[in-house]
N, C-alpha and C positions, 0 to 999 in steps of 0.2 A: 551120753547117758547121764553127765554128773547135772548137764543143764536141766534136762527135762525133767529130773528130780528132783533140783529144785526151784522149777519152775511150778510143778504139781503140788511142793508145800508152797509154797506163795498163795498159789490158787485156792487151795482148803483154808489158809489162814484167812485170806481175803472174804471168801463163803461165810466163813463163820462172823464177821464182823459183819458183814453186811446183812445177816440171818437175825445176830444180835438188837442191831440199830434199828430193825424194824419191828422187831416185839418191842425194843423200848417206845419208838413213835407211836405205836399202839395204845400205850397206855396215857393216862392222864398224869404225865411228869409236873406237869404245874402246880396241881393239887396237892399230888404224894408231896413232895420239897416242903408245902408249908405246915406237913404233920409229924418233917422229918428233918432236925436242924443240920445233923450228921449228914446228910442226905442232898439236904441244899448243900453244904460247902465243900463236900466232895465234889457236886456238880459242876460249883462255880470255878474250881480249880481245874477241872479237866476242859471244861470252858477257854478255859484263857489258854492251858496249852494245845488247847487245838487249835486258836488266835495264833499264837506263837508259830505254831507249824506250818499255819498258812502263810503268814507272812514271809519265813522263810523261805517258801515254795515259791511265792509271786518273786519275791528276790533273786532266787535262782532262775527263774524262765525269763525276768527282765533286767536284770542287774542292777535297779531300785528297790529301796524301800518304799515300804506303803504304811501307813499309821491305822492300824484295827485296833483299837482300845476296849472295842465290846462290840455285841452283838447287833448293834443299831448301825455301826461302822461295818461290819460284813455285810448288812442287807441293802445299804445305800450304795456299795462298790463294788453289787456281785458281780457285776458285769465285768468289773475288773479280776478279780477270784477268778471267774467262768473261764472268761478267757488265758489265763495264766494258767489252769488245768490242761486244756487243752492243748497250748502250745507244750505243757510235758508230757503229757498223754503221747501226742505225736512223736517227742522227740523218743522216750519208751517203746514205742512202738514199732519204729525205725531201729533203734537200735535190737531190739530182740528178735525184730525179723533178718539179723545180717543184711540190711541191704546196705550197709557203705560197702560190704565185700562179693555179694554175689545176689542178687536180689532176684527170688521166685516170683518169674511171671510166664505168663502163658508166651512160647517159643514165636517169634517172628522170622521170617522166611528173609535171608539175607538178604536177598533183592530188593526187601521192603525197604525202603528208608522213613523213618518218621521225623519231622524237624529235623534234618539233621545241621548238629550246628556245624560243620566244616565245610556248609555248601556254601560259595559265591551266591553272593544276590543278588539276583536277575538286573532288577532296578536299576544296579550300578553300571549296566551296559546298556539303558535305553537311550534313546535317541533326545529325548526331553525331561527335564526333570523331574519327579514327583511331585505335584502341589500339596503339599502338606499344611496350608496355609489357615487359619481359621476361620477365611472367608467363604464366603456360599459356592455352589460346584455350577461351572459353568459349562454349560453342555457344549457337546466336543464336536458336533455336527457343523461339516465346511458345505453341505449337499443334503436335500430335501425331496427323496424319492417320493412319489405316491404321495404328496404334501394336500392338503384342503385351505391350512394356513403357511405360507411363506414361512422361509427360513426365518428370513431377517424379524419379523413380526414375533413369532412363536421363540427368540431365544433374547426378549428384552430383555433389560434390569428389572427386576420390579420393587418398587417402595415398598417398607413394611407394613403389616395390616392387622387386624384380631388375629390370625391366625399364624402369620407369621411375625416374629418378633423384629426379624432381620431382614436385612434385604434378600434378596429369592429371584432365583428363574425357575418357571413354569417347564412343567412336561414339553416337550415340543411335537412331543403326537397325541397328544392328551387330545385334542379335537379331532385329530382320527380315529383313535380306539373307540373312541363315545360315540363316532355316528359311524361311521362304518358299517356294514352287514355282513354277516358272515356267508359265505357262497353256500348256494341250495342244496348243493350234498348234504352240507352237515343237518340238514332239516330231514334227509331221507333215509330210512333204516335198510340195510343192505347186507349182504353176506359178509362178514369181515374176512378180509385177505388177509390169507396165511404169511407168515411171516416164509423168507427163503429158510434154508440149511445155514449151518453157519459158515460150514466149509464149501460152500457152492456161493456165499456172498461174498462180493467183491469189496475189499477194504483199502483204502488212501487216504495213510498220511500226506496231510498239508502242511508246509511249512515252508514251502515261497510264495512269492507274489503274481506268478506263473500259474500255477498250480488252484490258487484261488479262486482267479478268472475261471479256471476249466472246471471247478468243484460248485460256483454259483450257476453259470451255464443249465448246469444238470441240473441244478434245483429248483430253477426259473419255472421246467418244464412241468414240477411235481403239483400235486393236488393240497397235499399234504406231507410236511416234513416233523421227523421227532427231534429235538435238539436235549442235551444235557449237560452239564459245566462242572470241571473241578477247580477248586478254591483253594486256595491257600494262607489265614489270618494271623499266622505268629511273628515272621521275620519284617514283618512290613505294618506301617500307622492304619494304610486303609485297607490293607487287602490287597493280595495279585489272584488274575485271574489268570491260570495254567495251561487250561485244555478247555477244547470244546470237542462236543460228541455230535454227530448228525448223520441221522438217517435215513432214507428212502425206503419203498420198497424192493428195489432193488442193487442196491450199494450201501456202506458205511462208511462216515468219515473220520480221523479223529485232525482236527487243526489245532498246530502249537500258538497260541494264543500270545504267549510272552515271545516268541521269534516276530509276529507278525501282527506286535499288535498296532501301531501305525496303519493297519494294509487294511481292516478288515469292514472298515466303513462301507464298501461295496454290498458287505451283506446286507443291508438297508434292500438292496432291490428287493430280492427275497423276504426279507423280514418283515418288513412293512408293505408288501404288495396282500392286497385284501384280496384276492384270489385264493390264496395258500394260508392254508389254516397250521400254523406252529405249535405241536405238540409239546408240552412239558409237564413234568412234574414236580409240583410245592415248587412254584417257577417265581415265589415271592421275592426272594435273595437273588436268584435266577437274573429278573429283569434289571435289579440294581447295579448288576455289576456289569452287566452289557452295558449298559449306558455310562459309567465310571471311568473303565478302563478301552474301550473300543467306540466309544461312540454309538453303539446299535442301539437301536430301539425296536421292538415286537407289537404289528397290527393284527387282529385278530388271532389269539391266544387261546386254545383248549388246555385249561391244567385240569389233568386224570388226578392231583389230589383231593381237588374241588369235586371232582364227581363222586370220588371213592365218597365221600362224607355224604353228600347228597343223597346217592344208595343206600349209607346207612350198612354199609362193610365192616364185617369186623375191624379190618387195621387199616387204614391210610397209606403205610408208606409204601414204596418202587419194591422193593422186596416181595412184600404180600403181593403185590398186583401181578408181578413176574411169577409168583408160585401159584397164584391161583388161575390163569389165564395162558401163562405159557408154558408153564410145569418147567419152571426154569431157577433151580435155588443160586443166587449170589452167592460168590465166595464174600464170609464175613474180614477176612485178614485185612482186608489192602481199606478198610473204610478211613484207617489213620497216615495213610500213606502220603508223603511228600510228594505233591504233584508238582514241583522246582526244578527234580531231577533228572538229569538229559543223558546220553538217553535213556528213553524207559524201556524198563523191559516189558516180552512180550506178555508175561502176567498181568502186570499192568496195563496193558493195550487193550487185552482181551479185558477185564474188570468192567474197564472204561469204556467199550463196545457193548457190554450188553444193557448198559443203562440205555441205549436207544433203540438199538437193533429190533430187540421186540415190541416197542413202543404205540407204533402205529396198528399193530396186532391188538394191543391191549385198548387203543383209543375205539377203534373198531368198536368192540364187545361193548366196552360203557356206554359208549355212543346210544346205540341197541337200547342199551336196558336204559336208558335215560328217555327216551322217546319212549319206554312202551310204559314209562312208570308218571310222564309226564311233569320231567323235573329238567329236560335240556334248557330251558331259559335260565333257570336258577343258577345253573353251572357257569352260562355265557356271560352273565351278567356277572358273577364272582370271576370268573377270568378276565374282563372288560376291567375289571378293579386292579385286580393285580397288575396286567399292565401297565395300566396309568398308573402306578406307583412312582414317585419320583425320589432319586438317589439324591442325599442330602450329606454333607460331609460330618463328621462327628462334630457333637459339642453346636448345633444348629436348632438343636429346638429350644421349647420356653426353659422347660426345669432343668437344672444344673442335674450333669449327669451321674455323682454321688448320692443325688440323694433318695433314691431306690433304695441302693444300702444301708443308707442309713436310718431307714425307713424299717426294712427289714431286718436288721439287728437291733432294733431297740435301743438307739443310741443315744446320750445326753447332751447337751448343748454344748457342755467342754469336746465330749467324744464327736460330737456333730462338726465342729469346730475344726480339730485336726485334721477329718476326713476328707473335708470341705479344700484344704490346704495341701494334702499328701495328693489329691485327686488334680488337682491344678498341676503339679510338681513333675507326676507323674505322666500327664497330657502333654508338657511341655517337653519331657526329656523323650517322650516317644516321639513326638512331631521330628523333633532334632535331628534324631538318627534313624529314622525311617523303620522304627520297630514297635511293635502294637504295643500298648500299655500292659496290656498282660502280660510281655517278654519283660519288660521294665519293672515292674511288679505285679503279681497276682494280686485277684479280690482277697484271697485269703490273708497273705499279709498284709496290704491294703488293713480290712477290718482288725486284722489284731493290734497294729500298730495304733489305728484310731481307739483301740479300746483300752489297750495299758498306755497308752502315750508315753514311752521310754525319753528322755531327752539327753544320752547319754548315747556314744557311738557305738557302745558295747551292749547296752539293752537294746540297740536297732538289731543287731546280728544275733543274738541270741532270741530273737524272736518268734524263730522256728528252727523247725530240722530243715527244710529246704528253701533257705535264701537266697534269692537270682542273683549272681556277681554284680548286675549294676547296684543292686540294696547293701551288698555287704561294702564294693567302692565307696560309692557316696554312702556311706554311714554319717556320716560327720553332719552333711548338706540335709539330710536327712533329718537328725536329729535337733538341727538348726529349726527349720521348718517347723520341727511337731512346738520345738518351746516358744515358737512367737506365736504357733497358733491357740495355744492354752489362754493366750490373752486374750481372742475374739471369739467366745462363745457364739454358738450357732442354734436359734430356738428352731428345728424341722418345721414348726405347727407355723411358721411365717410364710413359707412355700405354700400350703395351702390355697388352693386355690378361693378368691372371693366371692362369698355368698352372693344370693340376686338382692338386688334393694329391697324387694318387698320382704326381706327376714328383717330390715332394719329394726324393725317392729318386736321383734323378741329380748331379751335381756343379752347383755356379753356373754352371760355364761352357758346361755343356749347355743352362742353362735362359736366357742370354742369347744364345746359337743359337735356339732354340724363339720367343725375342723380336722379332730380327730377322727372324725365318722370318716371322712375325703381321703384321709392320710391311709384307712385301712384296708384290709382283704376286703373282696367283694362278701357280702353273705348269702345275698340270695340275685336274682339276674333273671330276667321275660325270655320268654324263647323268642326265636324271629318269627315273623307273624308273614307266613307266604303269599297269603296273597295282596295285604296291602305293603306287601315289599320292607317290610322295615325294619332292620337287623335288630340283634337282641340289645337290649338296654342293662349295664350293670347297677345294679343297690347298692350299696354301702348297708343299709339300715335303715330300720324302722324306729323314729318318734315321736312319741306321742305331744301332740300338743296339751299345753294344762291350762285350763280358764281361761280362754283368748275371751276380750275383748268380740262383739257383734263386728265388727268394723274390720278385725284378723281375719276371723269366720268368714265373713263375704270375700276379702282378699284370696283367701286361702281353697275358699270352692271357684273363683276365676279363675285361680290357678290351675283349679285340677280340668278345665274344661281345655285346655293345654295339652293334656294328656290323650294319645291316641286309643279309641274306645277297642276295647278289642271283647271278644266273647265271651261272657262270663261263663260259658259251659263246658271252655277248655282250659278252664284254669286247675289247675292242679292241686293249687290251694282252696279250692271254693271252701270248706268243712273249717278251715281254722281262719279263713276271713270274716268269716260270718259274727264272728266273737270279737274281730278287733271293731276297738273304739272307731267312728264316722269320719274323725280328722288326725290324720298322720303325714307325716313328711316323711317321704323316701326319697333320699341321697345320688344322683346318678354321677358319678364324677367320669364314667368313662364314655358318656354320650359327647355329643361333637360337640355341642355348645357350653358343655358343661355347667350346665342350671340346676339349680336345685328343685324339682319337681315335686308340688304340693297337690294329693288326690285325697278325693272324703274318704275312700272305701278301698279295703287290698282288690277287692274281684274287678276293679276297675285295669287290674294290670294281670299277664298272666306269668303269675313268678313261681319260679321253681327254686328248689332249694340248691346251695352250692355245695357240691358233694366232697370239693378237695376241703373243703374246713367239716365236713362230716356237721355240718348245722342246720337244723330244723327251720319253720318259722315258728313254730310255740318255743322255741329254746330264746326266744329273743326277747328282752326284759326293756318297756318303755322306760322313757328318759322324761324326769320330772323335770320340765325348764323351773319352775320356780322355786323348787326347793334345794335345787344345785348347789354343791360346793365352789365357789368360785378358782378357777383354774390361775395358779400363780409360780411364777420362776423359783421360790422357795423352796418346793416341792421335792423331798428327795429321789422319789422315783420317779422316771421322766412322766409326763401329761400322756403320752401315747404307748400303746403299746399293744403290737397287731395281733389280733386273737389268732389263736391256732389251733382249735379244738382243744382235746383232752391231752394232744402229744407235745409237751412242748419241750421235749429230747433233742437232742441232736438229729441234725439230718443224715451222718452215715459217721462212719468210726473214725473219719480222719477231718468233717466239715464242721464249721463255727456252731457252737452250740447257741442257739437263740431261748434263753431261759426268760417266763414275765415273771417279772418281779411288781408287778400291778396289772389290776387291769380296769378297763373302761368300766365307769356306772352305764356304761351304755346296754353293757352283754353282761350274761350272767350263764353258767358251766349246767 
């Protein structure tokens, strides 16, 4: 009782200052001060010690001092302020929720295991080592079922190219998915077969190499088979794959995937026989990890997520599709459940069984309404993609994989700098001992550490309420790291990808506009255009050209004849195109080629607005190339910084608060 009252005066006191501080910000404080001498210098004094208190505050969340001498010095290091809130906020918050001693959360069913850290790991008793290596993933295939290209052909080296930065092996059924047919059932609309009972369907665990044999046999014979997979990404660099789920209509299987994952290459028969259509759903991660850990590869593929969206369903995921289709609600408990754990119980067995059991039921029905709506191609061709996906080891593509983050926290070349360093640090001690960078460090610390850059063993651990024992171990190794990286500043806008030659023709300071436009949220994006097939295009932005040159102008409309013409009468924008200036350059950084796309007219493209930044296209303010500020390292607030609507709060009561402290002459609120 004595907490909660005075928990409740805290609360009223806090109310009340917070009630105060924004009748003051209401009024014009600038003006009153210079009619009021008394007035200013009481200000200036409450000024310095709210400096004062902040300082202390950063000090205690990082165990550094930080030098704020006035108010120009807080708005150049709010990021650093921001962030030192936050880590006390949390640590506040933690402790007034008792969770060092008893922490309220929703009840978990003892059977569940979540991460647990006292399990053995699997890993350490496989047969061959884990490749953890940095090098490219070599597909695991000794035998080439249903082949069109040879093994030895389809699993070469390949030189690096545009597209790959690195050396690369190719999909090895990539030429099968792509011409392959799918068999003439799926073209036929048909009563869909009831699923059995659950207690009249016959269920086999697999988990010898016995057992396998007699579980493909039956599947050889099938038409269609539903598969599902459970994952596991914290104990391990790349991932274990735990369970596999498979169905018929008439049996279930569930096969241990980590007892037999040597064994399971035979499923190729099945998998890749273009007879038998493979049921999955969101089978994107799905196909990755078949090929990683087991060698399997998937020919002719139906993903039922792919159609949910097609339909145009309220919700996409296995859930909805099971309630609305088989009147069948999932238990939500086990979604975080350790699939590591041997053996499982029957909760978990049964969990893991209904991700397929009704599956072929539900494909049935889509099927149906996909043919009568005339959208089954769409689907096959979005499935034919997904398959052909190819598993690539982490840290294999062009851009360094920090800099997302850094990207989205708004970070400055020093903070770009550390992150750049703690992300390498953190790569490498996971590769080592075979445990995902997140178990080594979260993003969360991850970002704060780049943000106050502590270089002190006791500012690394005092960095939060919950620091993973390898961050608090190597504190030291740590703290090592952030202080050499302070010396290599990191400018983000260098990652930017490079303009096409024909912008050479604009001024520097247009084309580090073009830069920043690259580096940020999309604003607005084309829908896909069905029937000339061509997925949706992302914007960046709209700018406007100013005085080109006759010789721009002709460049600049070649340019747009580039662009795929599409209907000007389903454009959604037609009423506010109509007003934009003839010559504009729209941004597309997530198109394949990544070109900067120059058209005379908006109605030339059909854009729609981006609803997650809540942005119009009248809300978008053109870019004067000529009268630009020119863009320089000087600059206290970084060159970038990604618009986010009107909210630029915190994402939830315990996530990095991303505050701008600038924003682009590009956008305007």
């Amino acid at each position: 009782m004595q907490f909660s009252a005075e928990n409740s005066q805290l609360l009223q006191s806090l109310v009340a200052v917070i009630r105060s501080a924004s009748q003051l910000n209401a009024q014009d404080v600038g003006f009153i001060r210079t009619l009021d001498r008394k007035l200013k210098n009481s200000s200036v004094e409450q000024s310095q010690r709210l400096l004062t208190l902040i300082k202390r505050l950063i000090t205690s969340a990082t165990g550094e001092e930080v030098q704020l001498s006035n108010v120009a010095d807080l708005t150049s290091k709010w990021n650093a302020v921001d962030r030192a809130f936050d880590v006390l906020l949390d640590k506040a918050s933690y402790a007034l929720s008792g969770e060092s001693d008893s922490r309220q959360s929703t009840p978990v069913p003892s059977d569940v295991q979540t991460h647990e850290k006292s399990l053995a790991k699997p890993q350490e008793s496989f047969a061959h080592d884990v490749d953890n290596s940095p090098g490219p993933f070599k597909p695991k295939l000794i035998s080439k079922p249903h082949a069109i290209v040879g093994l030895e052909e389809s699993t070469q080296l390949k030189a690096p190219d545009s597209e790959h930065p690195k050396e690369w092996y190719d999909q090895p059924y990539k030429t099968e998915i792509e011409k392959v047919q799918y068999p003439k059932e799926v073209y036929e609309s048909r009563e869909p077969t009831m699923f059995r009972k659950w207690s009249e369907t016959p269920l086999s665990f697999v988990d010898t190499p016995k057992q396998v044999k007699k579980m493909v046999s039956k599947l050889a014979k099938c038409s269609a088979i539903a598969v599902d997979l459970e994952h596991h990404d914290l104990r391990s660099y790349m991932g274990l794959l735990c369970l596999m789920q498979i169905s018929t209509e008439k049996e279930d299987f569930i096969v241990d995937t980590l007892k037999l994952r040597t064994e399971l290459q035979v499923l190729n028969e099945v998998f890749c026989n273009p007879n038998i259509v493979k049921v999955f759903h969101g089978a994107y991660m799905d196909i990755q990890w078949l090929q990683r850990d087991l060698g399997v590869y998937v020919v002719n593929l139906f993903d039922t997520y792919h159609a949910s969206r097609a339909l145009g369903l309220v919700k996409h995921s296995l859930a909805f599709l099971l309630q609305k289709y088989a009147d069948f609600e999932p238990s939500k408990q086990y979604q975080r459940a350790d699939w590591r754990v041997r053996p499982l119980s029957q909760e978990l067995i049964d969990y893991a069984r209904a991700d397929t059991h009704f599956l072929l039921y539900i494909y049935d029905n889509l099927r149906n309404e996909l043919l009568q709506s005339g959208k089954l191609e769409d689907v096959l061709r979005d499935s034919r993609l997904t398959a052909a996906k190819r598993y690539e080891k982490p840290g294999q593509g062009s851009e360094p994989g920090w800099l997302k983050l850094a990207v989205t926290n708004s970070l400055n070349p020093q903070q770009a700098g550390v992150m750049a360093k703690l992300y390498e640090w953190r790569d490498a001690e996971g590769r080592k001992a075979d445990e995902s960078p997140n178990y080594i460090m979260s993003n969360a610390i991850l970002i704060s550490l780049s943000a106050l850059h502590p270089t002190s063993p006791s500012g690394v651990i005092n960095i939060g309420s919950r620091v993973p024992p390898r961050v608090r171990n190597d504190a030291q190794a740590i703290a090592d790291v952030i202080a050499d990286a302070l010396n290599h500043p990191i400018d983000i806008l260098a990652f930017a990808p490079t303009p096409d030659p024909q912008l050479d023709l604009f001024s520097e300071k247009a084309l580090n506009e073009v830069k920043k436009l690259r580096m940020a949220k999309p604003l607005i994006y084309s829908e896909a255009d069905r029937e000339t097939k061509q997925p949706p295009t992302v914007y960046l932005g709209v700018l406007k050209i100013a005085d080109l040159p006759n010789s721009t102008k002709e460049e600049a409309d070649s340019a747009s004849e580039e662009v795929p013409e599409v209907d000007e009468s389903k454009s959604s924008v037609e009423s506010e195109s109509e007003s934009v200036s003839e010559t504009e350059v729209l941004v597309a950084p997530k198109s394949r080629k990544r070109k900067i796309q120059v058209v005379k007219n908006l109605s030339e493209v059909n854009l729609q607005p981006n609803s997650s930044n809540r942005h119009k296209l009248e809300d978008q303010e053109a870019f004067d190339f000529e009268s630009a500020e020119p863009i320089t390292q000087e600059r206290k607030t970084p060159a970038f910084r990604p618009f986010r609507g009107k909210d630029n709060g915190p994402r939830g009561a315990r996530g990095p608060r991303r505050v701008a402290q600038g924003r682009s002459k590009t956008f305007k609120k």
